[in-house]
C-alpha positions in Angstrom: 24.0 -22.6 -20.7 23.7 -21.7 -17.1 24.4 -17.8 -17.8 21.1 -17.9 -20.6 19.2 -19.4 -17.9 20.6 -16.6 -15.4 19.6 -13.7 -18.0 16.3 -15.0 -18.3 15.6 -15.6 -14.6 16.7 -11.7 -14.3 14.7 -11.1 -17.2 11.2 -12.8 -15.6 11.7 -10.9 -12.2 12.6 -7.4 -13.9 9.6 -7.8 -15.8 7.4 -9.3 -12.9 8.3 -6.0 -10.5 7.4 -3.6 -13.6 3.7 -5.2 -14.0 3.8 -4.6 -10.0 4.1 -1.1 -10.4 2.1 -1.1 -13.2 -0.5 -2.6 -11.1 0.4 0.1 -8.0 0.0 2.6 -10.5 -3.3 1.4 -11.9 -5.2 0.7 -7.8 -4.2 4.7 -7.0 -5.8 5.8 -9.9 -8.8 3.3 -8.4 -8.6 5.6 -5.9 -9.7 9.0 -7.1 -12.9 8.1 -8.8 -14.7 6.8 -6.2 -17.6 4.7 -6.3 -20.3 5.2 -3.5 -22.4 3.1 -1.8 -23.7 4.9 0.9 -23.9 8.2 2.2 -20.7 8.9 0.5 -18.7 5.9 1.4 -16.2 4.8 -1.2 -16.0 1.2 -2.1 -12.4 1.0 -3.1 -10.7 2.7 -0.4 -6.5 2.5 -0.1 -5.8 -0.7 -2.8 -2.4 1.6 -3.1 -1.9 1.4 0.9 -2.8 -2.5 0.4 0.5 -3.3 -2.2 2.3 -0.8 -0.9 2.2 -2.4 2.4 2.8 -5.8 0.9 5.5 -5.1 -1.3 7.3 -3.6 1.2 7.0 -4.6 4.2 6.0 -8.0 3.9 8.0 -8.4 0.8 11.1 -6.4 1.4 12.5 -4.1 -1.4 9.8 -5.0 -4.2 9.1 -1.5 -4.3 11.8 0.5 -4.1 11.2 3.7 -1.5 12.0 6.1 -5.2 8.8 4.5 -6.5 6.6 4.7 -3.3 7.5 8.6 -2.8 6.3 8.8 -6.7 3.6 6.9 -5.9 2.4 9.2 -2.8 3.0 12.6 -5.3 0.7 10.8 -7.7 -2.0 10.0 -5.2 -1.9 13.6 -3.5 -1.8 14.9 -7.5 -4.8 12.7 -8.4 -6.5 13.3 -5.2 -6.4 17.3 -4.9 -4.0 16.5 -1.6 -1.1 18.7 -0.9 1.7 16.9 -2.5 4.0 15.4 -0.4 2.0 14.7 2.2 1.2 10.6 1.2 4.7 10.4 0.2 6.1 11.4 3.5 3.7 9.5 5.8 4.5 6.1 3.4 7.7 6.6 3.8 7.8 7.0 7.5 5.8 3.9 8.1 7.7 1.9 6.2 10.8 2.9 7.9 8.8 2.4 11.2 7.6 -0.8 10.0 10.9 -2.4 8.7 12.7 -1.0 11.6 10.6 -3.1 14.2 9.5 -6.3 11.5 12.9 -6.5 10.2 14.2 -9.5 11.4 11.2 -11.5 10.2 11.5 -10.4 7.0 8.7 -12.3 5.1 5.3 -12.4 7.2 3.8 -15.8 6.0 1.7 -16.0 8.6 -1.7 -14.6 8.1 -3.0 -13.5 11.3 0.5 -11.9 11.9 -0.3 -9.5 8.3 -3.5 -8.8 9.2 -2.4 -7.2 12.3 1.0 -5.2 10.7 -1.7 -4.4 7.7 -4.3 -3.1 10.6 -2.1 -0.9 12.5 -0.3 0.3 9.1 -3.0 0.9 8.1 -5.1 2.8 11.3 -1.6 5.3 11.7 -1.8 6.1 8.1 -4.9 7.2 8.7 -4.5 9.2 11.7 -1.8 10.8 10.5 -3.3 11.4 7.2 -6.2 12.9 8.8 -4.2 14.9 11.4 -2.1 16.2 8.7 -5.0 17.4 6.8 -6.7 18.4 9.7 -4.1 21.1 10.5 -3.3 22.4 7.4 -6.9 22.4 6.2 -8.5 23.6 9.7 -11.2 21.3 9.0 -12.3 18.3 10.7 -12.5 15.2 9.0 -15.7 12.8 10.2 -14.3 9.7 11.4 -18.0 7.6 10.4 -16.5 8.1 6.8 -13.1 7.2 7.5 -13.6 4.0 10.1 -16.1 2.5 7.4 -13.0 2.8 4.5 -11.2 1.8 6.8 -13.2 -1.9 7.7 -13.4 -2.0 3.8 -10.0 -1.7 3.4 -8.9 -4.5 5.6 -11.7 -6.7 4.2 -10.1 -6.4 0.9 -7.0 -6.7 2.4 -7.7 -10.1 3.9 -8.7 -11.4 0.6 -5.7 -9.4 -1.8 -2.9 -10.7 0.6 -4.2 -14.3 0.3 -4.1 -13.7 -3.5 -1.0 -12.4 -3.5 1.0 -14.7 -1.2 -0.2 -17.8 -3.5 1.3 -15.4 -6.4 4.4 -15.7 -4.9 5.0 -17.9 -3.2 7.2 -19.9 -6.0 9.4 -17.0 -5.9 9.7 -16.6 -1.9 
């Protein structure tokens, strides 16, 4: 009795992490068509940045780092980006970010997630931008990417909130 109830425990998480990815998979594609408000500003800026972040650093090894450097080819595929580039930057922040968060494991507390989501979120973009910068010899308007940027941790504030009541039976 107590291995059928093991098998279907494994059975409810295997399948909970697969409609996560599904749902990674489905916010990057949110991503390339992007919807404007003003003067070019999108209004669904980095949702893949947003559950990449959570399911990896403030939910350790959700996402395995295979799937996030799939993840970054298909965003630089979808977005006309050099590939490799998101992949490598996601990777190196979450190395960063576990490195120095690692003994805290879970971040329950809120304030503490917006803060780990703002600066994630703010080097991404530099180095996104600085990468892009150089190998495009173009600069990139920072009005643009500052306002995507407030967007994004708006969202954030909300999607986390969402989330964390998601799991919180499971953490």
């Amino acid at each position: 009795m107590e291995q059928k109830l093991l098998i279907i425990s494994m059975q409810k998480s295997i399948y909970k992490n697969i409609y996560l990815k599904i749902l990674a998979i489905f916010f990057t594609m949110l991503n390339i068509d992007n919807i404007h408000i003003f003067d070019n500003i999108r209004l669904f800026p980095h949702l893949d940045i947003m559950l990449i972040f959570f399911f990896t650093i403030c939910r350790i090894e959700i996402f395995p780092i295979w799937f996030i450097f799939l993840l970054g080819i298909w965003s630089d595929a979808l977005n006309g980006i050099n590939i490799g580039i998101s992949s490598l930057l996601y990777i190196i922040l979450i190395k960063l970010f576990i490195f120095f968060n690692y003994p805290k494991k879970n971040i329950n507390d809120f304030r503490k997630n917006m803060i780990l989501f703002f600066l994630f979120l703010l080097i991404f973009l530099i180095l996104k931008i600085g990468f892009l910068s150089i190998y495009t010899g173009k600069i990139y308007y920072l009005y643009h990417i500052s306002i995507e940027f407030f967007i994004s941790i708006g969202i954030y504030s909300i999607l986390s909130s969402i989330l964390f009541k998601y799991n919180r039976e499971e953490y």
